[in-house]
N, C-alpha and C positions, 0 to 999 in steps of 0.2 A: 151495684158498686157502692159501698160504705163510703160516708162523708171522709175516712183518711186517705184512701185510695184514689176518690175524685180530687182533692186534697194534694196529694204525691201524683199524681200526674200533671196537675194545671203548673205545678214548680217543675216539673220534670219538663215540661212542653216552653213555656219560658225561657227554660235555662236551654234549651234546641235554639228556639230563636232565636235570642240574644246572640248565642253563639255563631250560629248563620250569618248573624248580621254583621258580628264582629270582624266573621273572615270575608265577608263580601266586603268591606269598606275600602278596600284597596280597587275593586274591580268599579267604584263606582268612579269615573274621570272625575275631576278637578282643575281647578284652575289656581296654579300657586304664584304669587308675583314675587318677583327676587328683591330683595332692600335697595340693590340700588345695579347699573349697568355695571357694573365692576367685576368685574371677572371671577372674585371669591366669593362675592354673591350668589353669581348666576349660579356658580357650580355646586352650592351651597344649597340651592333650591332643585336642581336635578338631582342630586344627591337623596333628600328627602321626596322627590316624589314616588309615585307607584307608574306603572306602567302605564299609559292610556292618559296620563294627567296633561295639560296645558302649562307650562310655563313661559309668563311674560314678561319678559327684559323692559323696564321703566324707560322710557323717553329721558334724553341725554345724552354727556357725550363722556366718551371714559375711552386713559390706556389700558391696552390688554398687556403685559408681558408673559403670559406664561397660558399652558392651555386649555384647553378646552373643552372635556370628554363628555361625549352623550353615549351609554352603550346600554340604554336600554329605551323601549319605545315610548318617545313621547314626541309632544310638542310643543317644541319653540318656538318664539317668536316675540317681534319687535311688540310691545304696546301700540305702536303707532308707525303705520307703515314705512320706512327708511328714514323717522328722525329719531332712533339710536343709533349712534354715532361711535364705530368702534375702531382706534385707530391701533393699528400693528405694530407693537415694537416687541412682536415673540423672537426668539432665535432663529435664524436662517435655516438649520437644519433641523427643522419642528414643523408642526402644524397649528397653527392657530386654535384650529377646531375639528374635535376628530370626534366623527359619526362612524357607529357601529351597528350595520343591518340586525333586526330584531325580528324572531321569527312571530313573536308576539300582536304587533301591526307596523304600519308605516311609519315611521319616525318623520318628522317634516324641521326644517329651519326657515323659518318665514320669514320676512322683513325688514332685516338689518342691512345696515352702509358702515361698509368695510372704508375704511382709509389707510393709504401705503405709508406706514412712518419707518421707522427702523428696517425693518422685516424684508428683506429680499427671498422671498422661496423659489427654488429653483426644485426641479423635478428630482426625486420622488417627494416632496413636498409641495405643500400648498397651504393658503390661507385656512380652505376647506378639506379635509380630507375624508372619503366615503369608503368606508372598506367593507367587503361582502362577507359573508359570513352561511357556512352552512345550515339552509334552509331559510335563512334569511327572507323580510320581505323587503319590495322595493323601497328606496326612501325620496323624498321629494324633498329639494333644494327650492324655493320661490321666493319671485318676487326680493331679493337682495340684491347689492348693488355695490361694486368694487371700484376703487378708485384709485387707480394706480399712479406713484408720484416716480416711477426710475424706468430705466430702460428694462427692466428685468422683474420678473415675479409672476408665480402659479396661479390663479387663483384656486380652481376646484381640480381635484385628483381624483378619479375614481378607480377601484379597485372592484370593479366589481363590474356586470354584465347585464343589468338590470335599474333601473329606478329613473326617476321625473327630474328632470331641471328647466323648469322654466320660469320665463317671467323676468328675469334676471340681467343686469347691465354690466359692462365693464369699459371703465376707456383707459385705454393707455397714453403712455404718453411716449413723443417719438422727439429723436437725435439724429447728430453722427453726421458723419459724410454722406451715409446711405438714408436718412433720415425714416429711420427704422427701429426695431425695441426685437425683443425676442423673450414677448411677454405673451401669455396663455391662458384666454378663459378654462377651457376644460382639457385637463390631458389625461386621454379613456386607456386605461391599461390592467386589463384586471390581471395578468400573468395564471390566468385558470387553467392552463390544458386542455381550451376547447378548439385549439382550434379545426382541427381533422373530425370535422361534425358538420353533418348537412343544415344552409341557411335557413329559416325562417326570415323572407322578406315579405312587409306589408299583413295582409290579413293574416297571415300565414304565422305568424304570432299570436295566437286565438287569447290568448291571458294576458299580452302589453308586460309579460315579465321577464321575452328571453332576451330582449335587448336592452341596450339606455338608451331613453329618449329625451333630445336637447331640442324644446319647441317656444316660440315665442320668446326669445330673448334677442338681447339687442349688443353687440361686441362696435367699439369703436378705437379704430388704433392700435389693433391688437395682434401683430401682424401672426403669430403662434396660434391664434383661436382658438379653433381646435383642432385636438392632434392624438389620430386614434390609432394602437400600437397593443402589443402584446395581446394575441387574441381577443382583441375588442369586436364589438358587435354593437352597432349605432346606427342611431338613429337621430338624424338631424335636418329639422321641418322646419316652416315659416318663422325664419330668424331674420335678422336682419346683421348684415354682415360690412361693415363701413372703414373701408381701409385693412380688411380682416381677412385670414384667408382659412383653409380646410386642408388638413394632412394627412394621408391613409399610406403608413410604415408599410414598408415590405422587410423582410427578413436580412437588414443591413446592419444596424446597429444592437440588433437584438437577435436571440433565434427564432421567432417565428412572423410577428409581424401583424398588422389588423388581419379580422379575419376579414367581414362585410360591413359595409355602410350605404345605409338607403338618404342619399340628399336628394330634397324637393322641397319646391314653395318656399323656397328662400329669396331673398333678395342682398345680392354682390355688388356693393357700391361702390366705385372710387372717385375720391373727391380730390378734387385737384387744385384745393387749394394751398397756397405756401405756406410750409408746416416747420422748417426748417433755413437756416441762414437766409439770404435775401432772397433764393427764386428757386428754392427746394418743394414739391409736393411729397408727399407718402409714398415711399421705392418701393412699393407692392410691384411683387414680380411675378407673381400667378394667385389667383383665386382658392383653385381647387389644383391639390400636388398627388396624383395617386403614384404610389411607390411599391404596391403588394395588393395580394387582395383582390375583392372585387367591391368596385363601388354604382350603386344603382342613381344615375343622376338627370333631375326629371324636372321641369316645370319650375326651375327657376328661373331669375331673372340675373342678366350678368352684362354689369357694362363695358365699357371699353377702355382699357387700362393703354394709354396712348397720349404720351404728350413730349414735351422738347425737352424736359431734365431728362428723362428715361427709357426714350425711345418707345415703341409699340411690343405690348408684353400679348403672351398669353396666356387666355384666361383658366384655362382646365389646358393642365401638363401630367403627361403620363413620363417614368422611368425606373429604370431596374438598375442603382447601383451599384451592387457587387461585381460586374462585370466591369466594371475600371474603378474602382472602391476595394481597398485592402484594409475591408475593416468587418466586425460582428464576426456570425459563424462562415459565412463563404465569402470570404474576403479573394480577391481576383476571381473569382467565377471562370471556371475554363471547364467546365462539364457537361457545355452544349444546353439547347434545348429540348423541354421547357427545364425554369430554374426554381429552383427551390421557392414559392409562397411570391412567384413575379405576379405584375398586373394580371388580371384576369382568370388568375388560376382560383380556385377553392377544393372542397371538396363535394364528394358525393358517397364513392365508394373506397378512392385511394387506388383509383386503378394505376396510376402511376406515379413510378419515382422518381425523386428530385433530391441528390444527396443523399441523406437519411430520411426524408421527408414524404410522405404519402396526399396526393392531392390530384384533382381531376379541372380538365376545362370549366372555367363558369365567369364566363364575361363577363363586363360591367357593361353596361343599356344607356346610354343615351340617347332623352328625345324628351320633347315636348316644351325645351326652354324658350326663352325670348332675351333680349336686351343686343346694344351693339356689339357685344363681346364675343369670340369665337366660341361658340359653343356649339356648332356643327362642324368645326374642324381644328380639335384639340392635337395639340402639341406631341411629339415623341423626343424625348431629349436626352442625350447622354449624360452622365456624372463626367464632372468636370473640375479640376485637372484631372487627368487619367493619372493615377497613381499605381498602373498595373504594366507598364511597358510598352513595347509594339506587339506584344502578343495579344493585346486587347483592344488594340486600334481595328482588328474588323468587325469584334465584337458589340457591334454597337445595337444601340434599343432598340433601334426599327427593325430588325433580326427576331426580335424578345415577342415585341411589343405591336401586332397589325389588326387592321381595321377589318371584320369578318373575322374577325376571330379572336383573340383578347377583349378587345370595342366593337361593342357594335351599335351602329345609326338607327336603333328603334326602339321599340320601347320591351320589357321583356314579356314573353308569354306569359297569360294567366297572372299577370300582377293586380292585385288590389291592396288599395293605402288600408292601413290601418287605422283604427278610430280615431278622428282628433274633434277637440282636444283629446288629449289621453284622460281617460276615467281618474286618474289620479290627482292628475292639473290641479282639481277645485275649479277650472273655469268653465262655463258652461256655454259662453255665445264666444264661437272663434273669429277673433279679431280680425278682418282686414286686411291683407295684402295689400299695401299702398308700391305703387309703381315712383320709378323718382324719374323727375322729368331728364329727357336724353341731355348728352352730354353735347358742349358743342364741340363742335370737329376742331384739333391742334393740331398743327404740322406734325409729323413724326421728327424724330431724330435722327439727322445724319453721322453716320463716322463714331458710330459706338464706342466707347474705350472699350479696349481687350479684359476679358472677368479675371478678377484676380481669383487667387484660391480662393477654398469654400469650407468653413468647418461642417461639423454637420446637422444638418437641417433637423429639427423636432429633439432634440436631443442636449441641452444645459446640460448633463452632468455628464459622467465616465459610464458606460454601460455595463453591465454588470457582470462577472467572469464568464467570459466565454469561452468554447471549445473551438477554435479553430480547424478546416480540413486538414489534412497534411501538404504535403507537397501536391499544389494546383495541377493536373493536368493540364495535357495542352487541348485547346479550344476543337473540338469537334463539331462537326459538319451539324448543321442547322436542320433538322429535319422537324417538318409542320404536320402535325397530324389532318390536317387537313389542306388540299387546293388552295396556291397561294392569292387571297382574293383580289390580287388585281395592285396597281400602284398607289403607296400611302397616299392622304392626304396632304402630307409636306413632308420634305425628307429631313433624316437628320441635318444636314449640310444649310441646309437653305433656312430651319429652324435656327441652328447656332451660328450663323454665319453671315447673312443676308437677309433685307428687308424680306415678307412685310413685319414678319416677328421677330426682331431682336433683342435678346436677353443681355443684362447687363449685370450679372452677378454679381451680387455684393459680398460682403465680409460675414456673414454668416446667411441662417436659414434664410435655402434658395425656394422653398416653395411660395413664399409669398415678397419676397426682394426683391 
């Protein structure tokens, strides 16, 4: 090779590199700090970054009025773990901060303290907004911290079926005659069209991406917590849950309803101490509210929601509203059993129909809890007031809704937990389970007031157009696909009527009131 040849190549091979390197410069992370916590900054600095890069929100404290967009993958976060200080006065029907799954990697919000200033979000909004996206991967929420100043406010919405929230705190704050709020760490609704799809519970999720997982986080006061609805699929592990309670929709205010949810290793606190006017505690009025679905509930701990303002609650309540509920797509229910996405049902194959609706037996397993709370003999409760006539006074949940078959007292076949923490967390030694010392025993309450109405539970807004059946049929003969197994654990009657569980329904959502 002649000196111009060796010459034209060494320029020729240079000008390769350079250019190589020029287009690799994006793929190499970075770390970009914003000018300051101010909202046009930060957005200023996601804006310019490349995918993969870190961006850190400066220690401080700043309003936000307007929002917030991440839709491509990165990561955020506080400089300093929870002292950026970002207080809400976006529009009530906005999102503070709206994350978009990126098929690229995991997008994460790390570190920030949320304060409730202006901003009341009510559902479909949220302080947080998480929306899924075809091929998306998960995204992880941690380690943030919400602090809410009203009876009212979202904080995380998720639209999607998939991603990590943990870490993370919220207390609310409580009022009122019922000394209650109808305020909501996570409300899970991806509205995907899965729900007629067989579950992956526990291992059985081999990748940690077909569900969401809410682990290690701490809700206080928060009586909406969480509230999983429109083919959701969750998962919700060693939280701690403090005057907070859990809600799994059935196909009442919406048309379909949570699909499954696996709780375990949680811990259900109630504190009883005066929260409200002179001798008010927190009118938590159940724990865990399943309404639809199937839910897997194992190895938590659940106290004893029992004292003189509120009589003796309990703590896991099963019901199927639409059967005295004129509301969503089968408002009065008179099409017999089973109903359309009731407790216990899921699917498998769709061997059977319910409305327009295709879905098979798939109970929810209880076993393995502890604490003074009923948790080996969970509630059956009607919707109340009956808004359907006497043609739905025999219609009642204990018909829907039996033990051996909806519920059942053990743990389910071939269950194994899924990895925790989850691979995504960032955390690598799993915290602790701490037990809270027993409650001491309080009189119950005698001579309950009569519940007033009830708007409806898991639901702040208008649900969204629905098709209603046509003219209800009349209620047809109960028939159980399998041997009736025997007499409930507590009948409707003695549940709403009579000690030892007395409910005391308040002025809205009954599942934790």
């Amino acid at each position: 090779m002649n000196s111009y040849s060796r010459r034209h190549s060494s320029i020729l091979f240079c000008f390769i590199l350079l250019s190589a390197l020029a287009g690799a410069s994006p793929a190499l992370a970075t770390t970009r700090v914003a000018a300051s916590c101010d909202q046009k900054d930060v957005q200023a600095a996601i804006d310019t970054a490349f995918p993969g890069d870190t961006v850190l929100i400066p220690t401080g404290s700043c309003v936000w009025s307007s929002r917030l967009s991440i839709t491509k993958y990165l990561i955020v976060k506080a400089a300093e773990t929870r002292k950026t200080i970002i207080t809400d006065n976006s529009p009530n029907l906005s999102n503070l901060i709206e994350i978009l799954e990126d098929a690229a990697g995991n997008t994460r919000l790390v570190g920030l303290t949320f304060v409730q200033g202006t901003a009341v979000h009510l559902n479909p909004n949220g302080v947080i907004k998480l929306q899924g996206s075809q091929g998306g991967k998960p995204v992880v929420i941690s380690d943030n911290e919400y602090r809410g100043a009203n009876l009212s406010g979202d904080f995380i919405i998720v639209h999607s079926n998939r991603g990590v929230i943990t870490g993370n705190s919220m207390t609310g704050q409580l009022g009122g005659g019922i000394c209650g709020n109808n305020a909501s760490f996570v409300r899970h609704k991806p509205h995907d069209g899965s729900w007629a799809g067989p579950a992956k519970y526990g291992a059985a999720d081999t990748t940690g991406d077909f569900n969401l997982y809410l682990e290690d986080n701490t809700l206080t006061n928060v009586f909406e917590g969480v509230d999983v609805d429109d083919d959701g699929r969750n998962v919700t592990r060693h939280n701690k849950f403090i005057n907070s309670g859990f809600l799994h929709h059935g196909a009442d205010t919406g048309p379909t309803g949570a699909r499954h949810s696996d709780v375990y290793k949680n811990e259900f606190i109630w504190d009883p101490t005066v929260r409200c006017g002179v001798d008010l505690p927190a009118g938590v009025n159940s724990f865990l509210y399943v309404r639809g679905g199937t839910v897997l509930i194992h190895e938590n701990i659940f106290a004893d929601v029992r004292g003189q303002a509120w009589g003796d609650k309990s703590e896991i309540t099963f019901n199927y509203e639409p059967i005295r509920r004129n509301a969503g797509d089968y408002p009065c229910w008179a099409g017999g059993y089973p109903a359309p996405h009731q407790p216990g049902w899921g699917f498998t194959t769709g061997a059977t129909k319910a409305g327009n609706l295709l879905q098979d037996l798939e109970p929810t397993y209880i076993w393995g809890n502890t604490g003074a709370g009923n948790h080996n003999n969970p509630s059956v409760q009607n919707y109340d007031p009956n808004e359907c006539g006497t043609a739905a006074t025999a219609a009642t949940a204990t018909n829907f809704i039996r033990m051996g078959r909806e519920y059942v007292m053990g743990p389910q076949p071939g269950y194994a937990e899924y990895t925790y923490p989850h691979p995504l967390s960032g955390n690598t030694v799993p915290p602790a389970q701490t037990n809270t010392p027993a409650q001491t025993s309080t009189p119950a309450q005698t001579n309950t007031p009569a519940q007033p109405a009830n708007p409806d539970p898991g639901d702040n807004t208008a649900p969204a157009t629905q098709v209603p059946e046509t003219v209800p049929v009349p209620l047809l003969p109960v028939t159980a696909p399998a041997p009736d197994p025997g007499p409930l654990p507590r009948s409707d009657r003695a549940f709403n009527q009579a000690p030892p569980k007395t409910i005391k329904t308040l002025t809205h959502e009954r599942y934790v009131l």
